[in-house]
N, C-alpha and C positions, 0 to 999 in steps of 0.2 A: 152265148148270152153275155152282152159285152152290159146292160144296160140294169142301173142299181135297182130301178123301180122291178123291177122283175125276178130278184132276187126274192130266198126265204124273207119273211116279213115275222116278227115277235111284237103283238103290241105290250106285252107287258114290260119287255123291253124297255121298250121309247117310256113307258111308265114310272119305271125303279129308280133307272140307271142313274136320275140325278139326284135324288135320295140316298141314294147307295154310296157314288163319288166321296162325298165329304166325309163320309166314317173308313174308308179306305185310302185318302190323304191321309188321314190320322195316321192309319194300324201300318200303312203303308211306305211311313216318309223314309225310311232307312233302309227299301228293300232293294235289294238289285232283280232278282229274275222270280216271274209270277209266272207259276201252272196254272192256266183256267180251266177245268176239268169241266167237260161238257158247254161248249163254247158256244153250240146250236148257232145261232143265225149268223153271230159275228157282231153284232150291234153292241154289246157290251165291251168283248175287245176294242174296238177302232175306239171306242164312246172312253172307258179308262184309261188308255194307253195315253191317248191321245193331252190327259190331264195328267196324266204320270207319267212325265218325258223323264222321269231319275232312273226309272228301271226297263226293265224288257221285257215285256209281254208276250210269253208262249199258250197259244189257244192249243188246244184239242178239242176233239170228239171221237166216236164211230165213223169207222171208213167210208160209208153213204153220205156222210155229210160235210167231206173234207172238202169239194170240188167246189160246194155255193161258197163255205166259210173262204175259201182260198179267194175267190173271187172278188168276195167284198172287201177282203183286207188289201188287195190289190188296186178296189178303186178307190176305198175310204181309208185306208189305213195310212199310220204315220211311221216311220222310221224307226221305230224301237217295238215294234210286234216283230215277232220271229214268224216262222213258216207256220202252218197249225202242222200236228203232228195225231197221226191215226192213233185214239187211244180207247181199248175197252177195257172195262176196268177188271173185267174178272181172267185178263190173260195180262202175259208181262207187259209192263207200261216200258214203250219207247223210249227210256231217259235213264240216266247215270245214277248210281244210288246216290242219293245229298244233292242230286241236280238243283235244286230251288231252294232259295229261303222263304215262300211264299207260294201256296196254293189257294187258291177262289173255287168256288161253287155254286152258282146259283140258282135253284127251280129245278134239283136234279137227284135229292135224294129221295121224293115224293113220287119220281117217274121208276125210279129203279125198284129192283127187287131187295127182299132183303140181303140173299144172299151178295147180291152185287151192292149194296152199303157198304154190309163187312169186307168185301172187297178194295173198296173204297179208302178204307180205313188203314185197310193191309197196305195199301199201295204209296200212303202218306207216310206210313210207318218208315217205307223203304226208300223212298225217294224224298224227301222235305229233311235239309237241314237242322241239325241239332239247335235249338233258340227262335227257328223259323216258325211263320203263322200258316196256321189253315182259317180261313174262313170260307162261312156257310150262311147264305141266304136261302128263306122260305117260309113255307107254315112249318109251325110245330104244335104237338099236344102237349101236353104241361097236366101229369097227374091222372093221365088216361081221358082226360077231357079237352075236347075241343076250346079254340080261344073266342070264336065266333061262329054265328048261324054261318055265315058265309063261307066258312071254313069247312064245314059239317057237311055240308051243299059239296062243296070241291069235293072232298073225301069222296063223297058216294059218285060223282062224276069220276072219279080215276078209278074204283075199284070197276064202276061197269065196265069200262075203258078195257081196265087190265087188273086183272083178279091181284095181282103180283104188286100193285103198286098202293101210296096211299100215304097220307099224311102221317110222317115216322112221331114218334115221342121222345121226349126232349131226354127224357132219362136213359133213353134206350143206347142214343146216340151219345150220351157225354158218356156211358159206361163203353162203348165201342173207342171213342175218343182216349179215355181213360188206359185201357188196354195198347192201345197203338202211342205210349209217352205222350199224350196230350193233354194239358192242364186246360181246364176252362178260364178264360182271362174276363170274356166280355158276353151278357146275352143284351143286345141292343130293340128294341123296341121299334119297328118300321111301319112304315103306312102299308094299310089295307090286307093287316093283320100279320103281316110276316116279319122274322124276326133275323138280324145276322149275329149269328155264336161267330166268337175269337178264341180261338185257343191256341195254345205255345207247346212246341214238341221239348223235352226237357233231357 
C-alpha cells in the first residue's frame, strides 16, 4: 500500500486539526519533544508537526496501528516527526522517564476504559517532564451533565459500541490529573462541543 488515499481515513480529523493548531502554537511555542498518545490515523501528526518545525513530534499508538500510522508519516510527514512507537497505555510505555516536555491526546479518553485513563495518567506521571504540558482534546461532562444533545447522542453511541467506554467527567479527570502533579492551567472551549484542558506537571 504505497498510495495515501487508501490509507486509515479520520474525518474528524481534517475537522479539528485547524481549530486545534492555534491553541497549541500558544501552549506549545517553547517545547522541544511532544508524545502524541493515541496518534490513530496520523493526520494530526503530519497536520501539527508540520506547523511546529521548533519541536519533534513522537506519535504513538497500539501495535495494529503502527504499520498505516508509519506509512502516512513516510508519505506526508516532515522532518521533525520521529518514528511512531508501539504504545499501550496499561503496559510500560516505550520511553525514558522525563522523555517529553509535552504530551497530546486527542478523541482517546472517551474510547478507553477507565481503568486505562488512570493508566494514562500513571504514564504522564512517569514519563513528562517536571514544568512540562499535557493536553487533552474531547467531550467532557461538566457536573454529571452532559454539555449538548449531541454529546448525549455520542455517549449512548460508545457505550453500545463498548460497554467500557464513554464521555469521561471533567472532575473525574482533573482529580486523576491532580494525583499524577498535574495542575490544571487551561479548559479551552472548541467547536462542536469539545473542549482542550492544559495542565502543567509541577
Amino acid at each position: 500500500m504505497s498510495d495515501i488515499q487508501q490509507l486509515p481515513f479520520s474525518q474528524s480529523c481534517e475537522n479539528n486539526k485547524q481549530a486545534i493548531l492555534p491553541q497549541l502554537q500558544s501552549l506549545f511555542s517553547t517545547t522541544k519533544r511532544v508524545l502524541e498518545v493515541g496518534s490513530g490515523t496520523g493526520q494530526h501528526a503530519v497536520y501539527f508537526a508540520k506547523h511546529l518545525p521548533q519541536l519533534i513530534w513522537l506519535p504513538s499508538d497500539q501495535v495494529q496501528y503502527i504499520e498505516p500510522l508509519s506509512l502516512r508519516i513516510e508519505l506526508e510527514g516532515s522532518n521533525n516527526i520521529a518514528q511512531p512507537i508501539a504504545l499501550e497505555v496499561t503496559q510500560p510505555w516505550s520511553l525514558d522517564p522525563n522523555a517529553v516536555d509535552a504530551i497530546f491526546s486527542a478523541n482517546t479518553l472517551h474510547i478507553m476504559s477507565e481503568t486505562m485513563v488512570e493508566a494514562f495518567f500513571d504514564g504522564v506521571k512517569q514519563h513528562l517532564e517536571r514544568n512540562g504540558l499535557l493536553c487533552i482534546y474531547g467531550p467532557f461532562n461538566y457536573n454529571n451533565q452532559y454539555t449538548s444533545d449531541s454529546n448525549r447522542q455520542f455517549d449512548i453511541w460508545l457505550k453500545h459500541r463498548n460497554v467500557n467506554s464513554g464521555i469521561r467527567e471533567f472532575e473525574w479527570v482533573r482529580e486523576l490529573a491532580h494525583s499524577a502533579s498535574l495542575n490544571l492551567m487551561s479548559d479551552i472551549d472548541m467547536p462542536a462541543n469539545n473542549r482542550l484542558l492544559s495542565f502543567k506537571k509541577t
